[in-house]
LUMVEXZA-62318 format. One record per residue (C-alpha): x, y, z. Coordinates in steps of 0.25 Angstrom, whole numbers, plus 5000, padded with zeros to 4 digits. Last residue first. Layout:
REM LUMVEXZA-62318
XYZ/...
REM end
This chain:
REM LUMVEXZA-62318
490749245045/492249235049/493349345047/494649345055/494549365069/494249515076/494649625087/494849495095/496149485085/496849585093/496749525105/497449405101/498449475092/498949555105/499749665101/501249705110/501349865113/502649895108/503949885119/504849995121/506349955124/506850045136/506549955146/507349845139/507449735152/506049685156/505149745146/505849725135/506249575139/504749545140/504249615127/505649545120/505149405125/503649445120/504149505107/504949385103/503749265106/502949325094/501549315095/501749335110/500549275120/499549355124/498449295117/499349335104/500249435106/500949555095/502349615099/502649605084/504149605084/504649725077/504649825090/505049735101/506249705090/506749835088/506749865102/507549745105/508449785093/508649905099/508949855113/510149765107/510649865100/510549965112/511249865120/510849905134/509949775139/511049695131/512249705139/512449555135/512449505150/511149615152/510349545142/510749395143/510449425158/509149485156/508749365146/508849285158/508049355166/507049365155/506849215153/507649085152/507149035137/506249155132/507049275138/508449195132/507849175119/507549325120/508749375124/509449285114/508349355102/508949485107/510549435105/510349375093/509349485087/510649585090/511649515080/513049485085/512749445099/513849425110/514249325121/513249215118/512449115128/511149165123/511249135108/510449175100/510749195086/511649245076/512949145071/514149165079/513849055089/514449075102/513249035110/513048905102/511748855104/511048965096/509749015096/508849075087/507648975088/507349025102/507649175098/506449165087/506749155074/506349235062/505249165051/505849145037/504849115026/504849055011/504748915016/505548935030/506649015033/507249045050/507449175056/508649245064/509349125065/510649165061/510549065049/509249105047/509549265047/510649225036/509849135026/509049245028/510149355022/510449485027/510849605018/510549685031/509049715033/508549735020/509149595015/508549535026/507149605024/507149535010/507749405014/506549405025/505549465015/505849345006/505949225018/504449285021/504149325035/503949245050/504249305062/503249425061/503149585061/503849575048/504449705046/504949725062/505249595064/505649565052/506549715053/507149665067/507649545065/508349585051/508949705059/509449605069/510049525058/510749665053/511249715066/510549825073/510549975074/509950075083/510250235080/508850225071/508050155080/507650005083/506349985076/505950105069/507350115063/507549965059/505849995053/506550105043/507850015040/506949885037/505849975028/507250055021/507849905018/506449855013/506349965003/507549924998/507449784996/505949844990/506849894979/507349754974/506049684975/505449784964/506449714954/507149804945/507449774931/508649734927/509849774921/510949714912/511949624920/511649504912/511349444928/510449574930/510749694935/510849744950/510349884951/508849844947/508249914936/507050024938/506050034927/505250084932/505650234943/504350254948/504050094949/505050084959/504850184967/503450154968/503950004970/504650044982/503550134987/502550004987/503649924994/503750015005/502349985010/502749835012/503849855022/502949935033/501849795029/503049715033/502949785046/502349905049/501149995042/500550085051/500250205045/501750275050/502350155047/501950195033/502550315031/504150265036/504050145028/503450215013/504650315015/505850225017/505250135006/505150264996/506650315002/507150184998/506750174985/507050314983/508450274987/508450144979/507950234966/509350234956/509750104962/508650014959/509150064945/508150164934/508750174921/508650304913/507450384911/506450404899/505050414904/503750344900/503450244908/502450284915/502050194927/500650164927/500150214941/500150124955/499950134971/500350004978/499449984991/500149905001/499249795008/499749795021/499749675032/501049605027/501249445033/502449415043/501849325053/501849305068/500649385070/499849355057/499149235063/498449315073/497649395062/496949525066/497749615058/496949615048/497749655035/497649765027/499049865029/498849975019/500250015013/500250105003/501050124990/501250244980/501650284964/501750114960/502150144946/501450034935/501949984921/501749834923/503149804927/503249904938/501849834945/502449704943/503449704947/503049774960/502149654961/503549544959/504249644970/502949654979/502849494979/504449484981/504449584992/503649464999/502649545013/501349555000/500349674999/499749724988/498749824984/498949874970/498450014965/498450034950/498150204948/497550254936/498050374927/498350284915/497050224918/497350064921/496749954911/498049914906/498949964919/498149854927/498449764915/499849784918/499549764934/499049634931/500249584920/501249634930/500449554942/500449424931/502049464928/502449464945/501549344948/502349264938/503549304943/503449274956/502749124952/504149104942/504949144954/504249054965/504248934955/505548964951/505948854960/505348724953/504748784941/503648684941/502848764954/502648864945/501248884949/501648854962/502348964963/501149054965/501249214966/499949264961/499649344950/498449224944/498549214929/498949044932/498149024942/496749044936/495748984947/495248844941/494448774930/494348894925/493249014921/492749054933/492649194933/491849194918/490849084924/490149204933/488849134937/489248984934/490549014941/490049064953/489548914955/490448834947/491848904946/491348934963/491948794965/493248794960/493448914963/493348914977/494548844980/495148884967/495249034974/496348974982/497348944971/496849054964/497149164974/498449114978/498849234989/500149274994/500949254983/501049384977/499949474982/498849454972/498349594967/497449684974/497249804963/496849934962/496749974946/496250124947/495750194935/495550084925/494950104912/496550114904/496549994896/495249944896/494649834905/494049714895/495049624901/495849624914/497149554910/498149554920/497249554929/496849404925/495349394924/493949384932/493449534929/492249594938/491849724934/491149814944/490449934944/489650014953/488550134950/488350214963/486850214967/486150314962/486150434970/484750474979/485150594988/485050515000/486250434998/486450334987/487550214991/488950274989/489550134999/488250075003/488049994993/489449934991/489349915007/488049855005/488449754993/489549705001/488949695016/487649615008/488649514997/489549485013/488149465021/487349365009/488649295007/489049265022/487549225024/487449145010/488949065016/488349045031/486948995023/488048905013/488748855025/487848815039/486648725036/487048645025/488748635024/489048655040/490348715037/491548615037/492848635045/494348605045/495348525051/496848485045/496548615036/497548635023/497848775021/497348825007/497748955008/497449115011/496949105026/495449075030/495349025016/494848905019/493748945030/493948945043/492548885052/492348955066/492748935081/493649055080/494848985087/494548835083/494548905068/493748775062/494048755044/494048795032/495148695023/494148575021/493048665015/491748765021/492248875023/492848925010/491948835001/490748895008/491149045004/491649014991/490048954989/489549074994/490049174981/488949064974/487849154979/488649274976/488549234962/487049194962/486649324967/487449384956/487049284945/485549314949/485449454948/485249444932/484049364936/483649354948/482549234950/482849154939/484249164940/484249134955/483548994952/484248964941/485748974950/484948904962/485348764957/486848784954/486948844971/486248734973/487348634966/488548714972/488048744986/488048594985/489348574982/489848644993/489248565002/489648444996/491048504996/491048545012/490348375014/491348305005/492348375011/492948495005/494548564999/494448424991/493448484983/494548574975/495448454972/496548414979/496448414991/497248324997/498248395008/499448415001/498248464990/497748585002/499148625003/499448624990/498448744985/498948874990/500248864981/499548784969/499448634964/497948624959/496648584968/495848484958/494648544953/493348454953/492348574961/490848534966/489648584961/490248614948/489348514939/490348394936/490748414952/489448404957/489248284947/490448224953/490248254968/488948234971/488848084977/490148104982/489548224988/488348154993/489248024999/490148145007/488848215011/488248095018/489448045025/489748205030/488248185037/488748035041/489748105050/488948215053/487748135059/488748035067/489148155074/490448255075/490748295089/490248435093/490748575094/490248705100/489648835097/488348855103/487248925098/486148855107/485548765096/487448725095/488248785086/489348685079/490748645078/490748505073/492048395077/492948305071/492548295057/493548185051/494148205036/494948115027/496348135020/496347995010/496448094996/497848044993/498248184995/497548185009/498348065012/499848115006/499548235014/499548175028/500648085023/501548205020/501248265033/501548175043/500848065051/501348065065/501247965075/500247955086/499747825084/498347845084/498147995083/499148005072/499948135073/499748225058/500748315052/500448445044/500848535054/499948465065/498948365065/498448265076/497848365086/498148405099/497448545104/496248455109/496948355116/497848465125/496548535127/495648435133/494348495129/493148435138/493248555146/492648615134/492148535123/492648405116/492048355102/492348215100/493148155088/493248035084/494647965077/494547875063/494947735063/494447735076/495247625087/494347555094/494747575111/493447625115/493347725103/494847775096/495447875089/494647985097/494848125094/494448235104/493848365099/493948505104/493048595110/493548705120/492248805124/492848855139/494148915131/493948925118/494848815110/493848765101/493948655091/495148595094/495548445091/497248505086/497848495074/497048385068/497048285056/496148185058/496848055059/496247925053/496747785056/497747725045/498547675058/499747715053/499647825041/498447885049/497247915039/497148055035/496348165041/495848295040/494948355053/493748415050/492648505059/491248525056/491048665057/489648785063/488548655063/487348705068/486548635079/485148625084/484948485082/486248425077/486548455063/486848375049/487548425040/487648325027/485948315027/485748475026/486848495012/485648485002/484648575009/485748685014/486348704999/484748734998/484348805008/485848905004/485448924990/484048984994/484649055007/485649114994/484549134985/483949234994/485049285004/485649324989/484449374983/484249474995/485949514995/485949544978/485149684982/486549714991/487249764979/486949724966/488149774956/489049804968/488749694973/488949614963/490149664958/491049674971/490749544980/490349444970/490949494958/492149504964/492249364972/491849304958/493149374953/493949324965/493549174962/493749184948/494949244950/495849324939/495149434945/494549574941/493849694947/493549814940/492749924948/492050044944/492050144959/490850164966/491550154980/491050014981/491649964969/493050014973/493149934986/492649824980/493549804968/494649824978/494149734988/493749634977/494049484982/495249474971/495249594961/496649574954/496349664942/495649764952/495149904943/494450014948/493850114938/493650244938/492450344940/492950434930/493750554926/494850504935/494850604944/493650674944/492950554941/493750494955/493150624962/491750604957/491750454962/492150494975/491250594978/490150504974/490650404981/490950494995/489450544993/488850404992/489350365006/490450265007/489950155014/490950105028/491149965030/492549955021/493050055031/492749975044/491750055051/491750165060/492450185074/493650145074/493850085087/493549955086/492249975082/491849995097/493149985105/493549885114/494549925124/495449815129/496649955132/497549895120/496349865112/495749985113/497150075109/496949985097/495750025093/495950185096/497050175086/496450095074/495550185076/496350305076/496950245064/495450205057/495150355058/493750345053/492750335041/493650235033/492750195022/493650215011/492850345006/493150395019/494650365020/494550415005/493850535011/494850565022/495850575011/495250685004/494950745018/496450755020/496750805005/495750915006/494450965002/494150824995/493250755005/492650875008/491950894992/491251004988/492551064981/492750944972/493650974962/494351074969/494650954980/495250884968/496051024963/496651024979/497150884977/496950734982/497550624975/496450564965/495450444972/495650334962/496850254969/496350304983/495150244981/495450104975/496550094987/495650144999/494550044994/495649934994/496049975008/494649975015/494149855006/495549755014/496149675004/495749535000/496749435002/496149304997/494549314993/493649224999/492149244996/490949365001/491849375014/492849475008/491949555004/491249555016/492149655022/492349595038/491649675048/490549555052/491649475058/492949555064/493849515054/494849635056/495149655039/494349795038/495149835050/496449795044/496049875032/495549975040/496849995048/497749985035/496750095027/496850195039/498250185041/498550175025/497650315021/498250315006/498750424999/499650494989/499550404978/498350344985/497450464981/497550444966/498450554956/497650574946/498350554932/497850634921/497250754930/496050804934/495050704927/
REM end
C-alpha cells in the first residue's frame, strides 16, 4: 500500500450530471432496455446499476496523484487527474457525454425531431462491457492501493444492485439480508450467475418447457378457448350483496375497457332480461360506435362508496367492508380481453364455457386445498396487522390465499405440486448443478404470484395486465385481472425467466471476458448471507474495504410486510433448496430497520416516537457492525434519500452514534422522470450519496455547542446549494444535497451539545434535526435570491408561498417539511398558513390553496386572503392569487382593471413575486392542458399585461412520456 489511509476518488469527486442523466435513463421504461435485474422478481426501491457502480468504484479507486500516475507510467488512463476521471466514467459504462446528449434530446423534442438513440448516441451505461484490459488495470491499481483486491460489503443488500455492480467488475463481493425473500433474489440474480454464467440458460429453457407442459396439462380443462383465440385477461369486478334488495352489485368505477379513439370497448350491465329482475347483473361487451360514452364512464363505485344499480341509493363504506370481512364479498367476470386467429386485440362477453370452466376449478380446489395446504402447495398464514397490510384485511383478506380466486390459487398451487415432482428429476440429471437450475426455476413462481392475483389488474390506457406491486402497497383493486392460467402464465413467466437469467449472465460475462491474448476468465465471488446487518457473522473484524450500502429509507418502504406476499409461498419451493433463508413462519419484522408504528401500535400516541426510535438504535446497531468488519482505512458509503428531515435526523443519529465522520455527500438524482402521477406531487428524485470514515475519537478538546459551528454550518449548506444547482439538482432534491454537508460538519466536530439544555438544565446532545434548520434557512435565502432578486424583498407568508413552490415543485408536501420550511422562512407557524388560507392539513400533509378556495366574503376582512372587492393588501400572495381568481371567474379584462385600480402593473413587489412564482410553479401540461391551473392563469396574464416578466418554456408530460411507459414484458 502507499499510504495508511488512501484517500478514495469520491472524497473529491463524483461525475453527478452524468450519473443523474443516466440514472434516469437507465430508469426510462422503454421495453426491452429495462436492466433485467430488476425483472428476474420484485424487489422495492432498487437503485439505479449506473449510480451504485459509480459509488463501489469511486469508494475503492484511490484520489488521483502525480505518485499514482508514477506508479503506472504505461497507463493513459492515469496520466492526469481529467483522464483519470474520464476512466471511471469509462469503467461505469458511460461511453459518451450524456449532458450534451441530454441537450441535443431535448432540443429534438422542442423542434418534433426524433433522434436516433435518442440523441446520445451509445448505450445505456449499465449495457456497455467493460473490456478485459480496463479490469485488469483496475484490479492492479486497487492492489496498489489497498494491498489487495478488496472486499465489498452491503449489510442491507435488497434486490443487489450494489452487490451486482461490484461482482461484475471482478471485485469480492458480500451481500446480506435480513429477508428471505431478498436473499433468494441475491443468490439468484448475483451468485449464480456469477458462479455459472450463461451455461445454466440451455438447462433452464429445458427443464423449464418440461415444467411449463406440465403445469399446462393439468390446468387446460379450467381455460377454455374459442377456436383460434388466446385469452390476454379475464376481468373481475368485487361485489357484495345490495343491503336493500339483497341483489348483487359489482363494484365498478367506471365500464371501460378501452378508450382509443375508433377501438372504444366497454361493457353494459343489465339487471334485468324481459322485465325479470337478475339477482346478479349481465354484462355484454360493447365495441366502437356502439360505445355510449357517458354509460361507459359511470360505474357503481367511487372513493370507497357504492350506488346500487336497483335502487339508486348509496351503500357506504363501512358496510362494504363489514361484508368482505364477513367473508360474503363475491366476484363477477365481466368481460375477456383476448387476441383474435388474425392477431387482434379486442374483447368479448363472458360465455357459458368460462363460467362452468371457474365452476370446475372452484370444486378441484376445494377438492385440493387441505392436503395441498398440509404439504406447502398452497399457503395457511393468516395476513397480520401492519402498516401496509390493513387495507387489503378492511377488505376481507385475511389470510395469504385470500389475495387469489379459486381459480389464480389453483393455478399457483399447481406449479407448486410439478414443480415438487421434477425436483428428482433434475437431480438425477445435473447433479451438483441441479439446485441452481432448480432455484431459478422456483424464482418464476414470485413472477406469477405478482400478475396473476386479486390486486393485479387491466390498465384501460396501456391495454395490459398490472401486477400487484405496480406501486409500493397493497392497494385494494375494485376490478382486476386474471392471466390465462394453462396456456398463457407459467410459458410468459419461463420466457421472462430465461431472457432476464441470459442478459445478466451475459453482461457479467462480457464485462473483463478474455481477449485475444488467452487470459483466464476473471475469478468472481460472492457470499450470500440472510441475517440482521447488525450482525453479519463469520465476517472478520477489520476484512472489509469498502461497506456500500442501501439502507431502508425510513418509513417509505415496509419490506417485510410486502415480502410475506410471496414469502409465504416461495418458504415451500425455494425453501426446500435454500431452507437456511427461510426459516419462519413468517418475514422477520421485529429486526427489520424500518419505521413501522404499527408495531407499537399499543402505545397509543407514542407509537410514532417509539417506531422513530426503534429505527434509529437498529441503523446505529447496523452501521456499528459496518465499523466491526470495516478496514480502519476503509470507506462506508450510504445511499439515501427521504423529503422528512426527521428520517435524515434519526439516520444521521445513527451514523454519529456508531462512531462514523461523514467526510463528503452527493447528490445523484435517480428517478424516472417519465411518471405523470409525480406532476402534482412533492416526492425527492435524488439519492444523496453520503461519504463515511471511522471517526477517531481520540483527541482532547472542550465542549463543542450548536453554536460554536452554526457559521460553518451555514457556509457548508450555502456551499453545497450553490454547487449543485449548477449540475442540475433543484427543488426539494436542491434541499436534500445540504443535508450530507450538515452532517459532515456535524460529525467532524462529535460530540457537539445542543445550545438549549435540557429540563434538569444539564446539557444534551445535539440532534442532527437541529442543524439541518439551518441548513434549510441558507437553501430558502439562496433559491428567494434566484427567484425574485437580491434588491427585491417580500413579506414572510409570500416567502412561505414562493419557497414550496419553488422546493416542492408541487401542491401537496409533508405537514413535517411544511413546519420545517415555515420556521425557515419567518418563524411562521402552519396553524397560521391555515388559518390565512394559504394551505389546508390533512393526515400528516398540508396541500396549498388554490385562489378559489382562498377567498373571502368579507372585503374588509383583516385576516389574509382573497378578497377582490378590498382597498389594500397586507401580504403580496393575496393580492396575486386575487388577480388570479378574478382572471378565472370574469376573465383577463377584468383582472386588468383590478390590476391598474391597485397600481399593480408597476408595483415592483407585486412584479417580483409574479416573477418569482412563474419561476417556482412547475409550468408542466398534460395533453395540453395545465397540471397546475396557477401557471396557466399567470402564463395568460404575463403575456398580456407584464411584458417585462420573462416566462420558462412550459413541459408537456404527455409528450414526454411517449419517449417510454413504465416497464411491462
Amino acid at each position: 500500500m502507499t499510504n495508511t489511509k488512501p484517500r478514495v476518488l469520491i472524497e473529491d469527486w463524483l461525475p453527478v450530471a452524468e450519473l443523474s442523466i443516466e440514472s434516469r435513463r437507465e430508469a426510462l421504461p422503454i421495453p426491452g432496455q429495462f436492466p433485467k435485474l430488476k425483472t428476474l422478481h420484485v424487489w422495492w426501491a432498487r437503485r439505479p446499476l449506473v449510480a451504485s457502480a459509480a459509488v463501489v468504484l469511486g469508494g475503492l479507486m484511490p484520489a488521483w496523484t502525480q505518485e499514482l500516475a508514477d506508479a503506472f507510467p504505461y497507463a493513459g488512463e492515469l496520466r492526469d487527474e481529467s483522464a483519470y476521471r474520464r476512466w471511471l466514467l469509462r469503467l461505469v459504462g458511460i461511453w459518451g457525454d450524456p449532458v450534451l446528449g441530454r441537450k441535443r434530446l431535448d432540443a429534438a423534442k422542442a423542434a418534433g425531431v426524433k433522434l436516433q438513440d435518442n440523441g446520445y448516441g451509445y448505450k445505456q451505461a449499465f449495457r456497455n462491457a467493460i473490456p478485459r484490459a480496463d479490469i485488469d488495470l483496475l484490479h492492479q491499481v486497487l492492489i496498489h492501493t489497498w494491498g489487495e483486491l478488496p472486499v465489498v460489503a452491503d449489510p442491507t443488500a435488497g434486490g443487489g444492485s450494489i452487490p451486482w455492480t461490484a461482482v461484475r467488475l471482478g471485485l469480492p463481493v458480500l451481500a446480506n439480508d435480513l429477508n428471505g425473500v431478498a436473499a433468494s433474489i441475491l443468490r439468484a440474480g448475483v451468485k449464480i450467475p456469477a458462479d455459472r454464467g450463461s451455461e445454466l440458460g440451455g438447462h433452464l429453457k429445458k427443464w423449464g418447457g418440461v415444467l411449463v407442459e406440465r403445469v399446462k396439462s393439468s390446468l387446460k380443462p379450467y381455460f377454455p378457448l374459442d377456436s383460434g383465440e388466446s385469452v390476454i385477461a379475464y376481468i373481475w369486478a368485487n361485489a357484495i350483496a345490495c343491503p336493500r334488495t339483497g341483489r348483487i352489485v359489482p363494484l365498478m368505477p367506471d365500464k371501460w375497457l378501452r378508450k382509443d379513439k375508433g377501438k372504444e370497448a366497454a361493457v353494459r350491465m343489465f339487471t334485468d332480461v324481459d322485465g325479470i329482475e337478475l339477482h346478479e347483473p349481465i354484462f355484454g361487451v360493447v365495441l366502437g360506435r356502439e360505445v355510449d360514452r357517458v354509460d361507459a364512464s359511470s360505474g357503481t363505485s367511487s372513493r370507497g362508496k357504492a350506488v346500487s344499480p336497483y335502487d339508486d341509493l348509496v351503500i357506504d363504506s363501512d358496510y362494504i367492508k363489514a361484508e368482505a370481512q364477513a367473508g360474503r364479498m363475491t366476484q363477477v367476470l365481466y368481460a375477456v380481453a383476448i387476441r383474435t386467429s388474425t392477431g387482434e386485440k379486442t374483447f368479448r362477453t363472458p360465455t357459458d364455457a368460462d363460467r362452468a370452466a371457474i365452476r370446475a376449478a372452484k370444486e378441484k380446489f376445494d377438492e385440493v386445498r387441505e392436503v395441498w395446504q398440509a404439504r406447502g402447495s398452497l399457503p395457511f398464514e393468516e395476513v397480520p396487522v401492519g402498516e401496509k397490510t390493513d387495507e387489503p384485511r378492511n377488505y376481507g383478506i385475511a389470510s395469504w390465499l385470500d389475495f387469489f380466486t379459486p381459480r389464480q390459487a389453483l393455478v399457483h398451487g399447481t406449479f407448486c405440486e410439478e414443480f415438487y415432482r421434477l425436483i428428482p428429476e433434475v437431480e438425477e440429471e445435473l447433479g451438483e448443478r441441479a439446485s441452481e437450475v432448480l432455484f431459478e426455476l422456483s424464482i418464476m413462481q414470485g413472477k406469477a404470484l405478482n400478475w396473476n392475483a386479486r390486486l393485479s389488474s387491466w390498465d384501460v390506457s396501456r391495454q395490459k395486465i398490472r401486477s400487484v406491486f405496480d406501486q409500493h402497497n397493497f392497494a385494494f383493486k375494485w376490478t382486476f385481472a386474471e392471466f390465462e392460467g394453462a396456456t398463457a402464465l407459467y410459458p410468459w413467466c419461463l420466457d421472462q425467466l430465461a431472457d432476464a437469467y441470459g442478459e445478466i449472465a451475459r453482461l457479467v460475462e462480457e464485462t473483463g471476458a478474455p481477449g485475444m491474448s488467452g487470459e483466464a476468465p476473471l475469478v468472481r465471488q460472492v457470499t450470500i448471507l440472510q441475517g440482521s446487518g447488525a450482525d453479519l457473522q463469520g465476517v472478520k473484524d477489520g476484512s472489509i474495504a469498502h461497506v456500500c450500502m442501501d439502507p431502508p429509507y425510513y418509513n417509505n418502504v415496509m419490506y417485510a410486510e410486502l415480502a410475506d406476499f410471496f414469502y409465504v409461498w416461495e418458504k415451500h419451493t425455494l425453501g426446500r433448496l435454500q431452507p437456511s433463508f427461510f426459516h419462519d413462519d413468517l418475514t422477520d419484522k421485529d429486526n427489520e430497520a424500518v419505521t413501522n408504528p404499527t408495531r407499537f401500535a399499543s402505545m397509543g400516541k407514542r407509537k410514532n416516537e417509539l417506531a422513530d426510535l426503534d429505527y434509529e438504535t437498529k441503523m446505529t446497531a447496523i452501521f456499528s457492525e459496518s465499523r466491526r468488519v470495516l478496514r480502519d482505512d476503509g470507506v462506508l458509503s450510504v445511499m439515501f434519500t427521504h423529503k422528512k428531515a426527521k428520517a435524515w435526523d434519526t439516520l444521521g443519529m445513527g451514523l454519529l452514534q456508531a462512531g462514523f465522520t461523514i467526510e463528503t455527500s452527493w447528490p445523484v438524482n435517480t428517478e424516472s422522470e417519465q411518471s405523470l402521477h409525480q406532476a402534482n406531487m412533492n416526492s425527492a428524485a435524488s439519492t444523496i450519496m453520503l461519504v463515511c470514515r471511522k471517526r477517531d475519537d481520540n483527541h482532547d478538546r472542550g465542549r463543542v455547542y450548536l453554536d460554536d459551528i452554526e457559521s460553518e454550518i451555514r457556509d457548508a449548506a450555502r456551499a453545497a446549494a450553490t454547487k449543485f444547482q449548477h449540475d442540475g439538482i433543484d427543488g426539494v432534491d436542491l434541499l436534500l444535497s445540504t443535508y450530507g454537508p450538515t452532517l459532515s460538519v456535524i460529525s467532524q466536530n462529535w460530540p457537539v451539545y445542543s445550545s438549549v439544555p435540557d429540563a434538569e438544565g444539564r446539557d444534551q446532545l445535539l440532534r442532527p434535526e437541529d442543524a439541518l434548520d439551518l441548513a434549510r434557512e441558507e437553501v430558502v435565502q439562496l433559491r428567494r435570491t434566484r427567484l425574485i432578486g437580491k434588491t427585491a424583498s417580500v413579506d414572510d407568508i409570500t416567502d412561505f408561498v414562493l419557497m414550496a413552490w419553488d422546493i416542492f415543485g408541487a401542491r401537496e408536501f409533508p405537514y413535517d417539511t411544511a413546519r420545517l420550511l415555515a420556521l425557515a422562512v419567518g418563524g411562521l407557524e402552519v396553524d397560521y398558513l391555515k388559518r390565512a388560507k394559504v394551505l389546508s392539513k390533512s393526515s400528516g400533509k398540508v396541500s396549498l390553496l388554490r385562489p378559489a378556495d382562498r377567498l373571502r366574503r368579507d372585503a374588509d376582512s383583516e385576516l389574509p386572503g382573497v378578497r377582490p372587492e378590498a382597498s389594500k393588501f397586507e401580504y403580496v400572495i393575496d393580492a396575486v392569487d386575487t388577480a388570479l381568481y378574478i382572471a378565472d371567474v370574469d376573465g383577463m379584462p377584468a383582472a386588468k382593471r383590478f390590476l391598474d385600480r391597485h397600481g399593480y402593473t408597476s408595483d415592483g413587489g407585486f412584479l417580483a413575486t409574479v416573477q418569482g412564482l412563474v419561476n417556482a410553479i412547475p409550468r408542466t401540461k398534460a395533453k395540453g392542458a395545465w397540471v397546475i391551473p396557477e401557471a396557466g392563469l399567470l402564463d395568460t396574464l404575463c403575456t398580456l399585461y407584464f411584458p417585462t416578466i420573462t416566462l420558462p418554456e412550459a413541459e408537456d408530460l404527455a409528450a414526454a412520456a411517449e419517449q417510454g411507459s413504465l416497464f411491462e414484458a
